[in-house]
TIGU-403330 format. One record per residue: residue number from 1; residue in three letters; x, y, z of N, C-alpha, C in turn. Coordinates in Angstrom, 3 decimals. Layout:
BEGIN
 pos code     n_px     n_py     n_pz    ca_px    ca_py    ca_pz     c_px     c_py     c_pz
 NUM  ALA        X        Y        Z        X        Y        Z        X        Y        Z
...
//
This chain:
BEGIN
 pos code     n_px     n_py     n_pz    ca_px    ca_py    ca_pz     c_px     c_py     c_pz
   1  UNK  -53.014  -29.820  107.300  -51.705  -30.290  107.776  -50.903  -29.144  108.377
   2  UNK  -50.038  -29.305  109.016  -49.131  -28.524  110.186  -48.051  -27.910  109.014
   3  UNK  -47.914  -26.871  108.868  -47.635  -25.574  107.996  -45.869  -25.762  108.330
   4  UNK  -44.996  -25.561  107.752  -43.466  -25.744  107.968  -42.754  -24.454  108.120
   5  UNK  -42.225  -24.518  109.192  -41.276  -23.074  109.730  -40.764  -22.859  109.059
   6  UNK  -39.756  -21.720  109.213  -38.427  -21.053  109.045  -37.201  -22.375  109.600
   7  UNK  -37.308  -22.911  110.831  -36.708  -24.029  110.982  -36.848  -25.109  110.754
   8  UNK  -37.990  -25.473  110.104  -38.310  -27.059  109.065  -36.902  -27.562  108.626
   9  UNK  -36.684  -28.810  108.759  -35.580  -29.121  107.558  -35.864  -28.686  106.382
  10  UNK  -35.154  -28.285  105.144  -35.366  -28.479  104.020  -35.157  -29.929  102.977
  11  UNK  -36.143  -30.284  102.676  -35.888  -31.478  101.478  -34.894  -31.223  100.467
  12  UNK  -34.893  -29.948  100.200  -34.214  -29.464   98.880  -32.720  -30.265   98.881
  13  UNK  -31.803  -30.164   98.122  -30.006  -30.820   97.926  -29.435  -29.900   98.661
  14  UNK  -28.345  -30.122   99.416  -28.043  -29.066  100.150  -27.080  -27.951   98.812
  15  UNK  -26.992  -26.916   99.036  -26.131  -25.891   98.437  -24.745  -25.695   98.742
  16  UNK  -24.101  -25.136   97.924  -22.660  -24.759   97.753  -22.786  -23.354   98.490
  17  UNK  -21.710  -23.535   99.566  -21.702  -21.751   99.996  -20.409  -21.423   99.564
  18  UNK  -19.862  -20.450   99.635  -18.744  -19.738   98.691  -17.529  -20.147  100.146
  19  UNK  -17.583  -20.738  100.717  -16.110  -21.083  101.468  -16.465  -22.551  101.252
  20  UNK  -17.620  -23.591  100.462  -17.245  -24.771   99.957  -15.820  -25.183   99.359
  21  UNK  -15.207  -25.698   99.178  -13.903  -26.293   98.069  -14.414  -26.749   97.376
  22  UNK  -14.301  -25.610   95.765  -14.355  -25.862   94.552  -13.874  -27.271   93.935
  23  UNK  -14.576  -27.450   92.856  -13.975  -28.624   92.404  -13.074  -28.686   91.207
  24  UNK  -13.140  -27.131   90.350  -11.769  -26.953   89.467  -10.646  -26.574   89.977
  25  UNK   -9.613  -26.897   89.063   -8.281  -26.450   89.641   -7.572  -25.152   90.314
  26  UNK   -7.278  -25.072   91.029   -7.370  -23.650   92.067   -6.240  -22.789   90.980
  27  UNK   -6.679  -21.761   90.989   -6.318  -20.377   89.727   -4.931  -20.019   90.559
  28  UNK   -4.070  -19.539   89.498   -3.173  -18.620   89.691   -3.455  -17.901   89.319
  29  UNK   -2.444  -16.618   90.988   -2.550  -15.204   91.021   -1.422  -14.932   90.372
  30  UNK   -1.649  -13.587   89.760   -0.923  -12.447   89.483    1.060  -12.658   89.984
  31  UNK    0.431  -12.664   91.967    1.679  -12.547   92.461    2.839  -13.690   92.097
  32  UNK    1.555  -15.379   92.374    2.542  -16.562   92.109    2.901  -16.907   90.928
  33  UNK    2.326  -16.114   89.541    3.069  -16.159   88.191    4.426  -15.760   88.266
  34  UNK    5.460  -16.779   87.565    6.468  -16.599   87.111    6.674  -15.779   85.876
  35  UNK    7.594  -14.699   85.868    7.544  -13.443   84.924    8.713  -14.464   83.628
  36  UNK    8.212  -14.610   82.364    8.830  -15.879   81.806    9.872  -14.344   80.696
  37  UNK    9.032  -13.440   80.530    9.807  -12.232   79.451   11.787  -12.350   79.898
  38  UNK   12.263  -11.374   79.168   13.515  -11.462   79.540   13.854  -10.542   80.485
  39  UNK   14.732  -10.745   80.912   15.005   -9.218   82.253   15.652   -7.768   81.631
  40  UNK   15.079   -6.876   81.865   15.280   -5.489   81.211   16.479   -5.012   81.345
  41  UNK   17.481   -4.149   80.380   18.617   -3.820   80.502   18.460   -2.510   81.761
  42  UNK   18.962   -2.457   82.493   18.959   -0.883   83.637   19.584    0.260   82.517
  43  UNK   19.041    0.973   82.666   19.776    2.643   81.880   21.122    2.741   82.338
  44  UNK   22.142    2.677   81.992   22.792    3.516   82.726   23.700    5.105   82.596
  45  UNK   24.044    5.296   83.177   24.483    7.086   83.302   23.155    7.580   84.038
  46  UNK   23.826    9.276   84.332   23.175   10.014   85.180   21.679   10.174   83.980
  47  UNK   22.161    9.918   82.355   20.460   10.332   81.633   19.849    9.872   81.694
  48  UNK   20.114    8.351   81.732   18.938    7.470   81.763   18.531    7.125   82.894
  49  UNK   18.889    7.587   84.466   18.533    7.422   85.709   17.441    8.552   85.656
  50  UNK   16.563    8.195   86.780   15.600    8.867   87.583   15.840    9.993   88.577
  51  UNK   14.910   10.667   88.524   15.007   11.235   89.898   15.522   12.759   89.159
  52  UNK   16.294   13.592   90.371   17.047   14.955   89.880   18.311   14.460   89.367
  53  UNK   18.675   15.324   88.209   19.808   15.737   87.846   20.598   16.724   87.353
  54  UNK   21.528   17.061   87.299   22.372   18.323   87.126   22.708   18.192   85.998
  55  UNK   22.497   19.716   85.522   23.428   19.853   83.805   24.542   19.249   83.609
  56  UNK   25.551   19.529   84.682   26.826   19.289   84.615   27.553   17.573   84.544
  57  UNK   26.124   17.037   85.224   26.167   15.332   85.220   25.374   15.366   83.698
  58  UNK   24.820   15.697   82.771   24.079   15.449   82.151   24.915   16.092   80.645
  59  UNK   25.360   16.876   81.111   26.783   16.718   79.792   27.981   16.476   79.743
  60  UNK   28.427   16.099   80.887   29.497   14.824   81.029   29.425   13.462   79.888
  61  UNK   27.787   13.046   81.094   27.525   11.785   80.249   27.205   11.906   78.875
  62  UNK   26.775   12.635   78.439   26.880   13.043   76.353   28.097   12.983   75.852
  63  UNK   29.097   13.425   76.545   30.387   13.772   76.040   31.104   12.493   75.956
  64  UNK   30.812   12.089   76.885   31.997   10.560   77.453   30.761    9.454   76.199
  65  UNK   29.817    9.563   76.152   29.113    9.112   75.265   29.584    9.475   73.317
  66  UNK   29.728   10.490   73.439   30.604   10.652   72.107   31.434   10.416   71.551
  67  UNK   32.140   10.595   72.830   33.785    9.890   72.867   33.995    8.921   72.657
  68  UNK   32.975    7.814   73.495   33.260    6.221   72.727   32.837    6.040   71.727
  69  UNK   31.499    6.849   70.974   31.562    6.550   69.634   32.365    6.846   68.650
  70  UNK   32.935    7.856   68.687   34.609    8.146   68.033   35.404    7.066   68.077
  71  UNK   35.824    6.843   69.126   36.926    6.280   69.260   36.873    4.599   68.987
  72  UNK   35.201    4.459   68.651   34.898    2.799   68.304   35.016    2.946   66.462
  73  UNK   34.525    4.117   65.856   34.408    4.763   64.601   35.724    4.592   64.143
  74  UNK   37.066    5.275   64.549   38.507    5.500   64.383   39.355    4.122   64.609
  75  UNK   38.561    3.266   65.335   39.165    1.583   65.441   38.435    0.963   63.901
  76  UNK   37.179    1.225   63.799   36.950    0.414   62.384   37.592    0.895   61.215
  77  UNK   37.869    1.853   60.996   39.625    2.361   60.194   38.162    3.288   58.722
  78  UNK   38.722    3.131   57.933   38.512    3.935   56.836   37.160    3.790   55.669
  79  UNK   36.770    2.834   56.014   35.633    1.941   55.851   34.475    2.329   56.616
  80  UNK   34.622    3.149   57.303   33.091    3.473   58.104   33.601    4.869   58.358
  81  UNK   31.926    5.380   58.557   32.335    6.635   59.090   31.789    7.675   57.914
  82  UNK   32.452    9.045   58.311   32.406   10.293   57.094   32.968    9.370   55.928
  83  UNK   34.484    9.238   56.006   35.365    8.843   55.099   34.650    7.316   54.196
  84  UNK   33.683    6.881   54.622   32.933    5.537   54.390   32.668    5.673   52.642
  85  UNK   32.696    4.669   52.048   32.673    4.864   50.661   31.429    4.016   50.200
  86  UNK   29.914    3.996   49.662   28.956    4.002   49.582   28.968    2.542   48.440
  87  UNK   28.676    1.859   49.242   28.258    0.690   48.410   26.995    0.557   47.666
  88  UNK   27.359    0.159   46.140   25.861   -0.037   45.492   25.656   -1.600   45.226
  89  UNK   24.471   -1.620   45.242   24.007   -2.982   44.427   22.695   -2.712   43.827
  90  UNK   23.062   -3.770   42.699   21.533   -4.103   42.051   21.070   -4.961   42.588
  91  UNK   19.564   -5.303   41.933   18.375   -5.798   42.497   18.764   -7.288   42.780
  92  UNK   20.104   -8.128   42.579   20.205   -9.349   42.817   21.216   -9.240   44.227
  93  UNK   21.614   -8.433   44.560   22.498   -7.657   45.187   23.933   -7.991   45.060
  94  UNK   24.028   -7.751   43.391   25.517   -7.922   43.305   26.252   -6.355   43.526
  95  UNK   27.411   -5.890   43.660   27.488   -4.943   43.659   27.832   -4.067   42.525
  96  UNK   27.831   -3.004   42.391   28.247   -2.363   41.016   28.154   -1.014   41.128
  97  UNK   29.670   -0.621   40.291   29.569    1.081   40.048   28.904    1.993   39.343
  98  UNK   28.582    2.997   40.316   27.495    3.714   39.569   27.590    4.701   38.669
  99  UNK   29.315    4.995   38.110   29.659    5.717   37.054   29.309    4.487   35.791
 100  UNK   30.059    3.786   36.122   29.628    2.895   34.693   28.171    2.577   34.814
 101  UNK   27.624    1.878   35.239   26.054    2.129   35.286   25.154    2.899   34.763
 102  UNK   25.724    4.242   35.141   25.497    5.454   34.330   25.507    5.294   32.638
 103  UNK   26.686    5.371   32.194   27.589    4.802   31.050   26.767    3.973   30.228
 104  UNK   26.907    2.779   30.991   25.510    1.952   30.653   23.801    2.372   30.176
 105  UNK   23.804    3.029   30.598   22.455    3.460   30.676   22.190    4.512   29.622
 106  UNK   23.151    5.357   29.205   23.032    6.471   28.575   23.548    5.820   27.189
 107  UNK   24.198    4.317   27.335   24.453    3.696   25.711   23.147    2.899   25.523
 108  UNK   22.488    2.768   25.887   21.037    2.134   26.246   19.854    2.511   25.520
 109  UNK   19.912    4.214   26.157   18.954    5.153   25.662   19.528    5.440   24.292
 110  UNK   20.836    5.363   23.897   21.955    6.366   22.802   20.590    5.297   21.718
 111  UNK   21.382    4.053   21.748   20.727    3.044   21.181   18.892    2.722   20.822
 112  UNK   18.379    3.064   21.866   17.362    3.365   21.429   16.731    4.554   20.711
 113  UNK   17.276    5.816   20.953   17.159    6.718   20.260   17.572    6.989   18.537
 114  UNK   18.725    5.972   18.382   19.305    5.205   16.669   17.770    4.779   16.004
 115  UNK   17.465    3.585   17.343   16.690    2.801   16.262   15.225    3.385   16.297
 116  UNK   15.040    4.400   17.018   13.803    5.292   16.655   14.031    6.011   15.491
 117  UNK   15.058    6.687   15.577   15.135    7.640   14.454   15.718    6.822   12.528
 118  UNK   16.220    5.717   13.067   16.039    4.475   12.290   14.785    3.945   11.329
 119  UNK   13.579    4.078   12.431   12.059    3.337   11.957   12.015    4.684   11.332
 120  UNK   11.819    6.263   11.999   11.328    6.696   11.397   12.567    7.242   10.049
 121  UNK   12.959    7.037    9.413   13.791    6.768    8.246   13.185    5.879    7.516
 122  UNK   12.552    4.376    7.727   12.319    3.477    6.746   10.966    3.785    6.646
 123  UNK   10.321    4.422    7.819    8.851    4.988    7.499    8.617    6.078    6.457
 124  UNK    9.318    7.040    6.100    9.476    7.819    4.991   10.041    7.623    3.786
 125  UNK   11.143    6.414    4.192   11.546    5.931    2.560   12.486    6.157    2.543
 126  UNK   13.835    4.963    2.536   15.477    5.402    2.646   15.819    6.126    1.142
 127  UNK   15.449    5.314    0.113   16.074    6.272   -1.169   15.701    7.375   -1.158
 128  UNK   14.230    7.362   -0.595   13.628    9.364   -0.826   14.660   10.164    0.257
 129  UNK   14.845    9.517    1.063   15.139   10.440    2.180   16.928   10.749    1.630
 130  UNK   17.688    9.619    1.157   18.952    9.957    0.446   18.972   10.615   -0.739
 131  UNK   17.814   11.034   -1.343   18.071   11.887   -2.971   17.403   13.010   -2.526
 132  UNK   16.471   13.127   -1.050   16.573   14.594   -0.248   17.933   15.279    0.008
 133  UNK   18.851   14.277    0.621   19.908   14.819    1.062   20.589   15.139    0.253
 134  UNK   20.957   14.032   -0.543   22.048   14.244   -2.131   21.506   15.904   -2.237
 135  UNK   19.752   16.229   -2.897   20.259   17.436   -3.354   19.760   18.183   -2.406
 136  UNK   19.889   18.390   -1.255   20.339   19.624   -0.557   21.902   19.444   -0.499
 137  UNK   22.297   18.756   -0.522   23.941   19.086   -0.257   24.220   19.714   -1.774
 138  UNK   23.765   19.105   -3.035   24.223   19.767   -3.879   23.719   21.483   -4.224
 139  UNK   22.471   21.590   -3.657   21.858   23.115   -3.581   23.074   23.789   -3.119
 140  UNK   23.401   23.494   -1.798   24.142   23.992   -1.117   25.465   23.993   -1.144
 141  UNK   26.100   23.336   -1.761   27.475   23.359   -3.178   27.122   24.584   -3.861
 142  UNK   26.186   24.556   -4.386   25.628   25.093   -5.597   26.247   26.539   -5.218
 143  UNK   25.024   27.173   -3.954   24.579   28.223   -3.835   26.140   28.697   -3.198
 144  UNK   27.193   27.646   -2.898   28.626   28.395   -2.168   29.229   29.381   -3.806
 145  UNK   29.118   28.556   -4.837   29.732   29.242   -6.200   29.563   30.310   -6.241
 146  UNK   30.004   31.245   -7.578   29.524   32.674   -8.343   27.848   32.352   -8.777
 147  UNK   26.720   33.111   -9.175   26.135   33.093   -9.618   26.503   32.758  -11.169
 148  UNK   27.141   33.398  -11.316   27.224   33.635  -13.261   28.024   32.023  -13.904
 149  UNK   27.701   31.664  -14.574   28.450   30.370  -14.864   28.769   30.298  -16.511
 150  UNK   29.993   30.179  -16.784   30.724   30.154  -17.825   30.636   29.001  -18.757
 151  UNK   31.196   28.949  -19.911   30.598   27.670  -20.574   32.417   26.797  -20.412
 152  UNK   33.326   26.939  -19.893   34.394   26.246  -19.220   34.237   25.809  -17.947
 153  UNK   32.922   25.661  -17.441   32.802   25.315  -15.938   32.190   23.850  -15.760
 154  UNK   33.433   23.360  -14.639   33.837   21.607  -15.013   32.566   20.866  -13.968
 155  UNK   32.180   21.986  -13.293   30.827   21.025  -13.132   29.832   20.732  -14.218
 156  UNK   29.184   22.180  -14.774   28.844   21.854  -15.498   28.670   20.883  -16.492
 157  UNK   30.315   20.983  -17.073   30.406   19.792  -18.243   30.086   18.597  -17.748
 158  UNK   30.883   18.184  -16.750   30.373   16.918  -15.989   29.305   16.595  -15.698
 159  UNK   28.186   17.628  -15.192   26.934   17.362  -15.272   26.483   16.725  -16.812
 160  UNK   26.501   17.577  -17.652   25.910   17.137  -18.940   26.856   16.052  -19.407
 161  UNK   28.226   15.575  -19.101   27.950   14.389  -19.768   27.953   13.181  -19.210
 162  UNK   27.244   13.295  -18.006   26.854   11.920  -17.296   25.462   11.953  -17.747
 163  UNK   24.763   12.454  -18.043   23.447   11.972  -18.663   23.368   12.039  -19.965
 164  UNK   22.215   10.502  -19.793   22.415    9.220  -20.720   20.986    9.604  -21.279
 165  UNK   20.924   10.111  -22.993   19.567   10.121  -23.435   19.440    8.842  -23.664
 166  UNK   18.042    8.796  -23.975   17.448    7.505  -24.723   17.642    6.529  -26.005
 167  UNK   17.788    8.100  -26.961   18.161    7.972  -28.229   19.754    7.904  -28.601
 168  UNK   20.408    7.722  -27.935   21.984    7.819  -27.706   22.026    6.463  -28.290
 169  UNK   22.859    6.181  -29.609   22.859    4.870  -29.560   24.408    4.184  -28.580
 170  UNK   25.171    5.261  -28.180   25.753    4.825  -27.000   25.635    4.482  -25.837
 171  UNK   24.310    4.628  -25.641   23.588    4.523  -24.382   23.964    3.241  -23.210
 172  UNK   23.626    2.110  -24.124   23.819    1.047  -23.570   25.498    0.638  -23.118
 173  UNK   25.981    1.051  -24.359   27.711    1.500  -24.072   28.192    1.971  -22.561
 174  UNK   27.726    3.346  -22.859   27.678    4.198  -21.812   27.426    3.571  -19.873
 175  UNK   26.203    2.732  -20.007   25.373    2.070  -18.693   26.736    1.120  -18.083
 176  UNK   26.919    0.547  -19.395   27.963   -0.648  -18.738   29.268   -0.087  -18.030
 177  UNK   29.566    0.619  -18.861   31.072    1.168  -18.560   30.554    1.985  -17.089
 178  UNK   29.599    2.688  -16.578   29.754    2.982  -15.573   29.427    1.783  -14.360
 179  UNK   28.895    0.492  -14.928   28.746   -0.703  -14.380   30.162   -1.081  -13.721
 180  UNK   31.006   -0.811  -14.898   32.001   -1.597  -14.386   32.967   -0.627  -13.599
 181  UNK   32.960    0.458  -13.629   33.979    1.672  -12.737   33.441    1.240  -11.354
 182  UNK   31.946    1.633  -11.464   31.204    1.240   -9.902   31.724   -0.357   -9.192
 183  UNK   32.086   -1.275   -9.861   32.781   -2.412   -9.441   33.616   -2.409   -9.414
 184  UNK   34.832   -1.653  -10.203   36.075   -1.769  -10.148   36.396   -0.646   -8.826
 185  UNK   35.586    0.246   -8.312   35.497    1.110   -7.067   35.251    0.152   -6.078
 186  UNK   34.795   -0.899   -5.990   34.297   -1.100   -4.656   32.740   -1.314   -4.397
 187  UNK   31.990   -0.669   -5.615   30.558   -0.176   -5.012   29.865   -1.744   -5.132
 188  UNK   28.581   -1.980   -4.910   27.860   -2.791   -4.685   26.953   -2.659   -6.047
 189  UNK   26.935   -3.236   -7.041   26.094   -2.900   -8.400   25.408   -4.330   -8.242
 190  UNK   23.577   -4.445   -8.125   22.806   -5.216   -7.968   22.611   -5.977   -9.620
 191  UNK   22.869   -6.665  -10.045   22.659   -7.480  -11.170   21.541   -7.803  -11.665
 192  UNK   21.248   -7.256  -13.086   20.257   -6.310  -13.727   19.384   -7.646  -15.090
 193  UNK   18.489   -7.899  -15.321   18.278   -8.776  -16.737   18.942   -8.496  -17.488
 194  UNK   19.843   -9.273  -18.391   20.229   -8.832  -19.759   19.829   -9.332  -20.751
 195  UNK   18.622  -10.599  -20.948   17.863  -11.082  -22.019   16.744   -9.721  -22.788
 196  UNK   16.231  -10.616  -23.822   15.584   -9.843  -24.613   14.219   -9.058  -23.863
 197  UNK   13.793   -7.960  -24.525   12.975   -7.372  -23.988   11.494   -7.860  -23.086
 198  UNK   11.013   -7.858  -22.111   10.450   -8.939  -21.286    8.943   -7.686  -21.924
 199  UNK    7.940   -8.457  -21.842    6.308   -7.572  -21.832    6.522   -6.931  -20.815
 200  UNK    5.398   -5.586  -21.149    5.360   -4.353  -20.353    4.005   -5.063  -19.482
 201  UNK    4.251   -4.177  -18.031    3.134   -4.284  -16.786    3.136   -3.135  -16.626
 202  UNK    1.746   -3.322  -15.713    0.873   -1.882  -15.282    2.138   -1.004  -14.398
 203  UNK    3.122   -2.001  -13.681    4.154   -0.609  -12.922    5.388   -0.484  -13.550
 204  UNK    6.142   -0.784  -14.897    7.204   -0.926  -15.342    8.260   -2.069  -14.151
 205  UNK    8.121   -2.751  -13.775    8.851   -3.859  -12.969    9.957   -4.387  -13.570
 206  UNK   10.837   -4.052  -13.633   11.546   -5.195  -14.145   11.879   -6.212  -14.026
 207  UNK   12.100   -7.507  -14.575   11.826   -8.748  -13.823   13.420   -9.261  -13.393
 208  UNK   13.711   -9.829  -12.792   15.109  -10.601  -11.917   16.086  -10.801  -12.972
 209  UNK   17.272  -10.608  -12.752   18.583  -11.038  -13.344   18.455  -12.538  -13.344
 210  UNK   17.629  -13.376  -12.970   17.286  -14.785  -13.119   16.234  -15.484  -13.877
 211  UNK   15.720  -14.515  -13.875   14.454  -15.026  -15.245   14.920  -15.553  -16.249
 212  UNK   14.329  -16.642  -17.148   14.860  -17.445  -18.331   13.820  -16.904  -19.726
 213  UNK   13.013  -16.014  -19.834   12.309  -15.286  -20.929   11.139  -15.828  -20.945
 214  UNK   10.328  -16.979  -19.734    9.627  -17.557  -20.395    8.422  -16.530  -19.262
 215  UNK    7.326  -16.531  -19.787    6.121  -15.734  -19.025    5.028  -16.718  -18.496
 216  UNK    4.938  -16.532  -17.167    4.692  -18.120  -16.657    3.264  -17.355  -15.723
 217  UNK    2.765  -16.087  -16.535    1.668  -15.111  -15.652    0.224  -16.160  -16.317
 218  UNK   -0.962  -15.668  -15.424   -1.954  -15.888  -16.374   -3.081  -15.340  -17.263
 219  UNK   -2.114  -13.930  -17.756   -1.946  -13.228  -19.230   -2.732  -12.040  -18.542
 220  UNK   -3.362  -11.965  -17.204   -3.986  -10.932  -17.059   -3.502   -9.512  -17.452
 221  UNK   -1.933   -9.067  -17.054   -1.682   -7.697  -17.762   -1.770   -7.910  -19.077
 222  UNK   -1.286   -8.868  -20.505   -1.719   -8.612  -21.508   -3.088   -8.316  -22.094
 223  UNK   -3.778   -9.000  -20.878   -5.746   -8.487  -21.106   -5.978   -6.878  -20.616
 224  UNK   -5.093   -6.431  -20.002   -5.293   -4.966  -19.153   -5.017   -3.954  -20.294
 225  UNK   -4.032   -4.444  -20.680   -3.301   -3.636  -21.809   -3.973   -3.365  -23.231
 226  UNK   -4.698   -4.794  -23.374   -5.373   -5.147  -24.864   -6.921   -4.295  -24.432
 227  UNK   -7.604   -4.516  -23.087   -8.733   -3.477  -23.025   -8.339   -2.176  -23.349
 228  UNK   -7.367   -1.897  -22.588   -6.653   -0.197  -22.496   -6.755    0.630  -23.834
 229  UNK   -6.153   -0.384  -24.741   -5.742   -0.504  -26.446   -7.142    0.219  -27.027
 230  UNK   -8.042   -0.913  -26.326   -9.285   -1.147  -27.101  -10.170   -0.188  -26.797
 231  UNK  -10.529    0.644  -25.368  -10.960    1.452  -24.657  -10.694    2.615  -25.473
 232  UNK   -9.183    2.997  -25.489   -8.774    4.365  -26.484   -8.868    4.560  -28.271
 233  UNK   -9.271    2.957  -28.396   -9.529    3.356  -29.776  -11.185    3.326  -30.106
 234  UNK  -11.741    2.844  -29.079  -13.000    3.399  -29.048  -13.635    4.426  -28.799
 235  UNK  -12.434    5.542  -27.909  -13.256    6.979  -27.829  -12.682    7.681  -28.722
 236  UNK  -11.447    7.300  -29.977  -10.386    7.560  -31.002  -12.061    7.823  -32.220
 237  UNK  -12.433    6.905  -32.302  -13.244    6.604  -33.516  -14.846    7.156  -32.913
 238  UNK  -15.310    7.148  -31.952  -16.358    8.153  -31.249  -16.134    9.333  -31.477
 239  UNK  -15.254    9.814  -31.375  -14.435   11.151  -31.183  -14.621   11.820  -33.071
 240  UNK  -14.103   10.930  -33.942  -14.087   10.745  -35.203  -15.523   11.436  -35.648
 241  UNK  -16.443   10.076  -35.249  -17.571    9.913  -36.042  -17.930   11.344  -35.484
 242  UNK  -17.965   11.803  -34.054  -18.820   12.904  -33.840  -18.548   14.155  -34.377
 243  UNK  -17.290   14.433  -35.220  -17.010   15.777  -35.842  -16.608   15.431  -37.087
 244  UNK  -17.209   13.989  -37.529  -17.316   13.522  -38.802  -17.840   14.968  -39.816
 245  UNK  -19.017   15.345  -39.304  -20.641   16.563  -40.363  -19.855   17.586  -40.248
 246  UNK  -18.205   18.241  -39.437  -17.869   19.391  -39.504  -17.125   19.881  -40.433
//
């Protein structure tokens, strides 16, 4: 068959040449965009212009620039400025002074520093720590006196006759009557058993100004006591038998 030129028709679809008319929407340029931003403030004065300028234009405009800030400063009156007085606020932004604040703060710490030195007081023991003090203050009474001490010396006496022996059959005499000075003073006297003698325990306890005499335990210290008894009279009579042959 007869071979097809360079000038054959082509069967093929015809093609798009680049001066065809596209079939999407024709693009905007650069130039026909509308600039949508806002329009820029111009500088003005000789500083913020271009180009050459002279010292003499160039500290003019500083000066005349100073000037209106003064003179806008000296219209807002006493409230702004050097003379301006420094507003505080806290974190809710109420406002508040920062001398008392201060004040505040240092009764804060005062307070916490009480109740530290507070714990550590009940951590060592308030009566120990007050019959520490009692007798250093009395050492130190003491040690202001003469050394030499006379048998007319009214501490002394006073010392010896505020203590209360055992065997005193005034004793009990004695307890009350300072019971009742300490109340008739003012003092605070904690209210003591006065029934008949209650059984002994392993820590000497004494039992409540409310107790009615009756023993309502379940006898274990009288069993502690009755081993105890029984324990010492068994190494009493061991003890015996073994230097019985001497």
């Amino acid at each position: 068959p007869p071979r097809r030129g360079r000038a054959s028709p082509s069967l093929s679809p015809p093609r798009r040449g680049r001066a065809s008319p596209s079939p999407s929407p024709p693009r905007r340029g650069k130039a026909a965009s509308p600039d949508n931003s806002p329009p820029r403030k111009p500088k003005d004065g000789p500083v913020g212009g271009g180009g050459l300028q002279r010292a003499s234009e160039i500290q003019e405009a500083i000066a005349a620039k100073k000037a209106a800030e003064d003179k806008m400063l000296k219209s807002l009156g006493e409230h702004y400025g050097d003379k301006a007085v420094t507003t505080h606020r806290d974190k809710t932004g109420k406002v508040v002074n920062p001398k008392l604040a201060r004040l505040a703060q240092r009764q804060a710490e005062q307070k916490i520093l009480e109740q530290q030195v507070k714990h550590m007081k009940w951590g060592r023991g308030v009566a120990q720590t007050e019959d520490r003090e009692a007798k250093a203050r009395d050492e130190e009474y003491e040690m202001s006196k003469a050394f030499a001490r006379s048998a007319d010396d009214a501490d002394l006496n006073r010392m010896q006759r505020d203590v209360i022996h055992a065997e005193d059959p005034m004793a009990e005499y004695m307890m009350k009557k300072r019971e009742k000075t300490k109340v008739a003073l003012g003092y605070h006297v904690r209210p003591t058993y006065k029934g008949p003698t209650p059984p002994p325990n392993r820590f000497n306890i004494p039992p409540g100004h409310r107790w009615d005499g009756r023993d309502r335990s379940n006898g274990f210290e009288s069993k502690w006591f009755q081993s105890r008894i029984s324990r010492n009279a068994t190494k009493q009579d061991a003890y015996k038998w073994s230097t019985e042959d001497m």
